[in-house]
C-alpha positions in Angstrom: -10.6 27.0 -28.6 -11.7 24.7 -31.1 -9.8 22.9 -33.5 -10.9 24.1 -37.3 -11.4 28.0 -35.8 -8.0 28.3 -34.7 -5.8 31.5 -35.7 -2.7 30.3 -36.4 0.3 30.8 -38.8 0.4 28.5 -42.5 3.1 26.5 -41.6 4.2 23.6 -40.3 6.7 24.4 -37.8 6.3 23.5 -34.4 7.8 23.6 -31.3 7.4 20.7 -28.6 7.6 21.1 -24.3 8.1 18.2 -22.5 8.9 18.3 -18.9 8.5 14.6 -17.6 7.7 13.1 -13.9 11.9 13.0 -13.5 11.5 16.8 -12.9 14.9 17.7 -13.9 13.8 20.1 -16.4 12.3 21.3 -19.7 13.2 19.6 -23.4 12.1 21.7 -26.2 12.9 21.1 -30.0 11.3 23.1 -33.1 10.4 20.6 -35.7 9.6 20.9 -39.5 6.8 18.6 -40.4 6.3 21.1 -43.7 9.2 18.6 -45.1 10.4 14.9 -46.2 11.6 13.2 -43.7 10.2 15.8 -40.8 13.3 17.4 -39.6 14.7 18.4 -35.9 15.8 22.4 -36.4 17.0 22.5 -32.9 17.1 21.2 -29.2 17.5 23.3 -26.1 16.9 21.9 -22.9 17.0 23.7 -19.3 16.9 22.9 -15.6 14.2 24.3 -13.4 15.5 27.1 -11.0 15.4 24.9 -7.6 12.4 26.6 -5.4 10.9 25.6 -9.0 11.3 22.3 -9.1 10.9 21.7 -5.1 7.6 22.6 -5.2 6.5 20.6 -8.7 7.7 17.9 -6.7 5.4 19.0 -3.2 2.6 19.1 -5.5 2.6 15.7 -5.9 1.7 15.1 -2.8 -1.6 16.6 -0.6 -0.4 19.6 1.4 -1.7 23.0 2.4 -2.7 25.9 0.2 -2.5 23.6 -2.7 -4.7 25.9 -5.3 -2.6 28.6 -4.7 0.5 27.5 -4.9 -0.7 25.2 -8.4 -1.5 28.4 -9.6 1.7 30.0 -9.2 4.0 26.9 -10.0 2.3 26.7 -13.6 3.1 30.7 -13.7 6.9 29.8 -13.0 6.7 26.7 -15.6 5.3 28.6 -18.2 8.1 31.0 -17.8 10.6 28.1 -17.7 9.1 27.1 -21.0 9.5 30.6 -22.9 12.8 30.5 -21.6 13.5 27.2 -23.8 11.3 28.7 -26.2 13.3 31.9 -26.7 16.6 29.0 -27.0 15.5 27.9 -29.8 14.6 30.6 -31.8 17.6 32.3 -30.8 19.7 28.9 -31.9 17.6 28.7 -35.6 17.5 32.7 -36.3 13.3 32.1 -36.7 11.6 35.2 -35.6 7.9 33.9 -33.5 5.9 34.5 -36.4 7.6 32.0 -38.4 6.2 28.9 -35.7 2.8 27.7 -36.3 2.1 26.7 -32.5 4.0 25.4 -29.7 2.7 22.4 -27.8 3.5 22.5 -24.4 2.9 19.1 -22.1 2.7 21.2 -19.2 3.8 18.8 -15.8 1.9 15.9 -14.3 1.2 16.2 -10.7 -1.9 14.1 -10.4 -2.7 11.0 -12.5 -5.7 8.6 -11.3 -7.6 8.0 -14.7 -10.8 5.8 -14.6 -10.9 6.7 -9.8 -13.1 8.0 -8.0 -16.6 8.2 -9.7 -16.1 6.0 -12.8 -14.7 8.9 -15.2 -11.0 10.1 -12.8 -8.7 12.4 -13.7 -5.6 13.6 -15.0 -3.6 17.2 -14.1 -1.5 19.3 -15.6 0.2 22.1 -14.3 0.7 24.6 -17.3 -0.6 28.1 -17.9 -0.8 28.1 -21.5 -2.5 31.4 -21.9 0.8 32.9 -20.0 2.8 30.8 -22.8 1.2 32.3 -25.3 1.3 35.9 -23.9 5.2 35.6 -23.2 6.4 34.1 -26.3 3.9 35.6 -29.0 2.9 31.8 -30.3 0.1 30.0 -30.6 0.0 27.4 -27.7 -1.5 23.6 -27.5 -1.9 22.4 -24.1 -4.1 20.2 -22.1 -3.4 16.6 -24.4 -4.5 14.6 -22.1 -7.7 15.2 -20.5 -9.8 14.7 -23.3 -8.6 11.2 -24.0 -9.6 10.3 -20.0 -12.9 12.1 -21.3 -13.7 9.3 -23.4 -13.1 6.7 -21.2 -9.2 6.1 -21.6 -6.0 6.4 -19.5 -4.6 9.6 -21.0 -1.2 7.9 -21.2 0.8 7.0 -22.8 0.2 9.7 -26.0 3.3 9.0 -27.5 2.9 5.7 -29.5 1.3 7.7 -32.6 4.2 9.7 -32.6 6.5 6.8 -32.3 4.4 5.7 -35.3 4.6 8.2 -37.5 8.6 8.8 -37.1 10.1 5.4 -36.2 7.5 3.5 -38.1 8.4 1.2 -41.3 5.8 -0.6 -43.2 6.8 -4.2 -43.4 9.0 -4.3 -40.2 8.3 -4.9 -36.4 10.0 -2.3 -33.8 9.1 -1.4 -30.1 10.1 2.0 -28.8 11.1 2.1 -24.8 10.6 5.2 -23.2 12.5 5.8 -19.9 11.4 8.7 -18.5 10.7 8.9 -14.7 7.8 6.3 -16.0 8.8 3.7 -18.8 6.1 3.4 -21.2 6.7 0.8 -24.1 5.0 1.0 -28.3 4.9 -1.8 -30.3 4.8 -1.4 -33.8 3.5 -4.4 -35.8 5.0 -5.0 -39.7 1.1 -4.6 -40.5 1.2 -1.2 -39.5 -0.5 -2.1 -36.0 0.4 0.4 -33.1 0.0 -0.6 -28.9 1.3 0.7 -25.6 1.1 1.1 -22.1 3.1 2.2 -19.3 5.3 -0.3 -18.0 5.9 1.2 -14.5 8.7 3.3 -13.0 11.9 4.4 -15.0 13.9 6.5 -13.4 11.9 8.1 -11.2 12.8 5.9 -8.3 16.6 5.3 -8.8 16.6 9.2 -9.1 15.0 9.5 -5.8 16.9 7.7 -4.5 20.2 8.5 -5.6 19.4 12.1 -4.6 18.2 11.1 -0.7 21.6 9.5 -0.1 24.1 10.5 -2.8 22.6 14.3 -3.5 22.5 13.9 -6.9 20.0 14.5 -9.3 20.6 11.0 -10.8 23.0 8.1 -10.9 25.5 9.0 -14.1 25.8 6.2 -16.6 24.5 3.9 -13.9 27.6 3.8 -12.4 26.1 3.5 -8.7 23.7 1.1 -9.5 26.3 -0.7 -11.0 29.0 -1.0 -8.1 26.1 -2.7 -5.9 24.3 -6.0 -6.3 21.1 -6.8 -6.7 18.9 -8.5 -3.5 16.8 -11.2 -4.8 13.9 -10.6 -2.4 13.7 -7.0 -2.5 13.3 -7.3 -6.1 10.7 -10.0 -5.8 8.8 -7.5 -3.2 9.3 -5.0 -5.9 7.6 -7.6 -8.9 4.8 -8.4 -6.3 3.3 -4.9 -7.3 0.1 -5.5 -8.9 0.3 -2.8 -11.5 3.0 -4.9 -13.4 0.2 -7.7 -13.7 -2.3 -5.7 -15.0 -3.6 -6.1 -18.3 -3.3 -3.5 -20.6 -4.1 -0.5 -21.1 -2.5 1.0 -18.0 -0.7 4.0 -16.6 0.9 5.2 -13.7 2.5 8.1 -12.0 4.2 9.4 -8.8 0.8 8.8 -7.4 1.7 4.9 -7.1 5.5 5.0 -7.6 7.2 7.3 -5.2 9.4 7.4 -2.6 6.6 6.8 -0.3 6.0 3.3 -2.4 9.3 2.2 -2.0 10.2 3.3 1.8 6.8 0.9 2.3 8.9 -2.3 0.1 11.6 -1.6 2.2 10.0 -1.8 5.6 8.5 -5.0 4.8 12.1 -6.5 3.8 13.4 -5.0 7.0 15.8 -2.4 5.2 14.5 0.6 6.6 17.7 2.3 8.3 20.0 1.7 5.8 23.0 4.1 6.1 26.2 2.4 5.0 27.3 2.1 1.7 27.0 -0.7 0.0 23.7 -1.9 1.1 22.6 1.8 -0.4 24.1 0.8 -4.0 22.3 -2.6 -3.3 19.1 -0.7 -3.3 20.1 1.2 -6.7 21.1 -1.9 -8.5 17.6 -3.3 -7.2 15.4 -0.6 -8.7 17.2 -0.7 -11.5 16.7 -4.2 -11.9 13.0 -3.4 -11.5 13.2 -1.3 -14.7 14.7 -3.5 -16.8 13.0 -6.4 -15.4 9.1 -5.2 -15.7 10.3 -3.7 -19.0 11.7 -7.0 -20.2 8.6 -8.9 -19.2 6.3 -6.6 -20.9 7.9 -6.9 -24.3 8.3 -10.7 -24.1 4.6 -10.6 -23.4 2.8 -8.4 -25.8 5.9 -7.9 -28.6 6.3 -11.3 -29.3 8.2 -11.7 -32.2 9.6 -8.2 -32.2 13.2 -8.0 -32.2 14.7 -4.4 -32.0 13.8 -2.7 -29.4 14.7 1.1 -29.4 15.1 3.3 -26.2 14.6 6.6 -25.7 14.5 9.3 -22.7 17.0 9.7 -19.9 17.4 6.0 -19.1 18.4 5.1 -22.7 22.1 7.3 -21.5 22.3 4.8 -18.2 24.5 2.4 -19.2 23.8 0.0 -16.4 20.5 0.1 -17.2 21.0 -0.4 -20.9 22.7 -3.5 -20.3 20.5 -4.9 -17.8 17.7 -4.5 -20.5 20.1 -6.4 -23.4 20.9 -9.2 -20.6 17.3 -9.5 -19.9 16.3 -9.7 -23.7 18.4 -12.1 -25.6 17.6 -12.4 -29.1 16.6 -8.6 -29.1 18.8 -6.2 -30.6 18.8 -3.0 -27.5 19.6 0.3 -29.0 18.8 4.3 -28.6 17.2 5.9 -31.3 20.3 8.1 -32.0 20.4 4.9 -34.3 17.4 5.7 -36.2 18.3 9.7 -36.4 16.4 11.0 -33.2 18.4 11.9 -29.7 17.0 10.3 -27.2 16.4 13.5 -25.2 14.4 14.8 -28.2 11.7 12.2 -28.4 9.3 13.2 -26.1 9.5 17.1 -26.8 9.4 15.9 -30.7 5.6 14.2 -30.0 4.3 16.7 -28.4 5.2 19.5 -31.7 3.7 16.4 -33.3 0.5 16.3 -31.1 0.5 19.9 -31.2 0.3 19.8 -35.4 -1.9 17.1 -35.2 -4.6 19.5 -32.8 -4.2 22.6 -35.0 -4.9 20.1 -38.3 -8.2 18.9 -36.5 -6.9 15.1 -36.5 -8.4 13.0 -34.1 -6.0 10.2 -32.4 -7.3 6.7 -32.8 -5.8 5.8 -29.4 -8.2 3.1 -28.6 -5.7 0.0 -28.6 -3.3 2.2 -26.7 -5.3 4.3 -24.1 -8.6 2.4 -24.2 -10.6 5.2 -25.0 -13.7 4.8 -26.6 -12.9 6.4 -30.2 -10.2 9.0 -32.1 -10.4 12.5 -30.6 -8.9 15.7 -31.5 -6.2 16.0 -28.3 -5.4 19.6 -27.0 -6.6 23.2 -26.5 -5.5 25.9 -28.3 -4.7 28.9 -26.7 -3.9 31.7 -30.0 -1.0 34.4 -29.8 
């Protein structure tokens, strides 16, 4: 539907649904941009039922039937997501009526912007219209294909957002989001915004901490941090020529999966690991990777830029948090529980800001950050 004929409540409350390439779950908030300073209302957060989150993560990859089961996976998110939905109103007493839209992320299972025949793609599993049906909201979905539309990457979407809530006129600031990507904003004290994806986040230490340790990630960092980190494996890792890309850029599972990393391995002659200590050698190698690409990217393109605030999963890994200070002296390494935002809230928060901004009509000028080819009006709306 377009934005300007939408049917949707007078308000300004929104929720946000963010369910990132980690696949360990939904994040949903309900946010009040009706006031000043925009305020949280509530958080709720829940893990995909397992058969759930097996097959998000099959999808990634080619296999058989792959339509069908799509089409049923984004039947079982969008019932994960009124789930969180139902969370919040239940935590902040609001009946449906009183949330003006709810925009929903939906999961990325294929992202090669720019392939192929010139234009590429980006996908989504969501079923919005479901969303809608189930929770009796308006719905925003589908952010990111018109930005590959018009010629960009379709990621990162977040730097506006990062704008609009961390931004202070006068002062420089970057924002680090560790997802299962890591995707870096620069803020300039001019009021200049920038970003790119930076490579993997967690989405390799999670894989594999669950292959050998069964769990769905390595606490705090502690296993990363018990091993030490192998010099050449990490220089096999730097090699990648994503990381030497110019921006804009983004990336996905489609480059950085297990599959990428069993190949490093192989080549370094660490393919039948099994004891150990050369398994938490590994960890504290990809987790050197993080910090290290993340490092390198805001010494390159932040220069003079000296807080750095980190948010997503990775910004509650210790390790990895320290790593990043190590790696950036001068640079003041924080969460953004500093400036007033969880860091498990961030990414739901933009997207009930990207939400807003669809239902308002306001076209993203996401040209220095995506590289498309002017501001467009992001999302679909799908009305209660």
């Amino acid at each position: 539907m377009a934005a300007g004929a939408q049917q949707v409540p007078n308000n300004r409350r929104f929720i946000g649904l963010m369910s990132g390439t980690s696949l360990d779950g939904v994040d949903g908030v309900l946010a009040d941009f009706g006031c000043q300073p925009p305020r949280i209302l509530a958080h709720a957060s829940a893990p995909f039922p397992e058969a759930l989150g097996r097959e998000l993560l099959a999808l990634n990859t080619s296999g058989e039937n792959e339509l069908h089961r799509a089409a049923l996976a984004g039947n079982g998110l969008a019932k994960a997501y009124a789930g969180v939905v139902e969370a919040l109103l239940r935590k902040t007493g609001l009946p449906a009526s009183a949330v003006c839209a709810i925009g929903a992320h939906g999961q990325t299972v294929r992202h090669r912007p720019g392939e192929f025949d010139g234009t590429g793609y980006t996908l989504q599993l969501n079923q919005p219209a479901l969303l809608a049906e189930l929770t009796g909201i308006a719905v925003v979905a589908d952010f990111r294909s018109r930005d590959v539309a018009a010629g960009g990457q379709g990621a990162p979407l977040a730097p506006l957002f990062h704008r609009a809530w961390f931004g202070e006129h006068g002062q420089s600031l970057a924002v680090l989001n560790l997802g299962g990507m890591a995707n870096l904003t620069l803020l300039g004290a001019d009021g200049r915004c920038s970003g790119f994806d930076c490579g993997p986040g967690n989405v390799l230490m999670d894989g594999w901490c669950y292959r050998h340790r069964g769990q769905a990630f390595d606490a705090a960092g502690g296993w990363a941090a018990s091993g030490r980190v192998l010099p050449g494996l990490l220089a096999r890792f730097q090699a990648e020529p994503f990381f030497h890309k110019a921006p804009p850029k983004s990336t996905g599972r489609d480059l950085f999966g297990l599959g990428w990393l069993d190949a490093q391995l192989a080549q370094e002659g660490l393919s039948s690991l099994t004891d150990s200590a050369p398994l938490a050698d590994v960890q504290a190698t990809l987790a050197e990777l993080t910090a290290s690409t993340c490092a390198a990217d805001l010494r390159g393109h932040g220069k003079g830029i000296t807080r750095l605030v980190v948010c997503g999963g990775g910004a509650l890994n210790d390790h990895l948090m320290t790593r990043l200070a190590a790696r950036l002296p001068g640079v003041e390494v924080m969460s953004t529980s500093t400036l007033g935002l969880h860091p498990l809230q961030v990414e739901a928060a933009a997207f009930a800001w990207l939400g807003w901004q669809a239902v308002e009509g306001q076209a993203q000028p996401l040209q220095s950050i995506t590289g498309a080819k002017g501001a467009r009006v992001l999302g679909c709306i799908y009305p209660a």
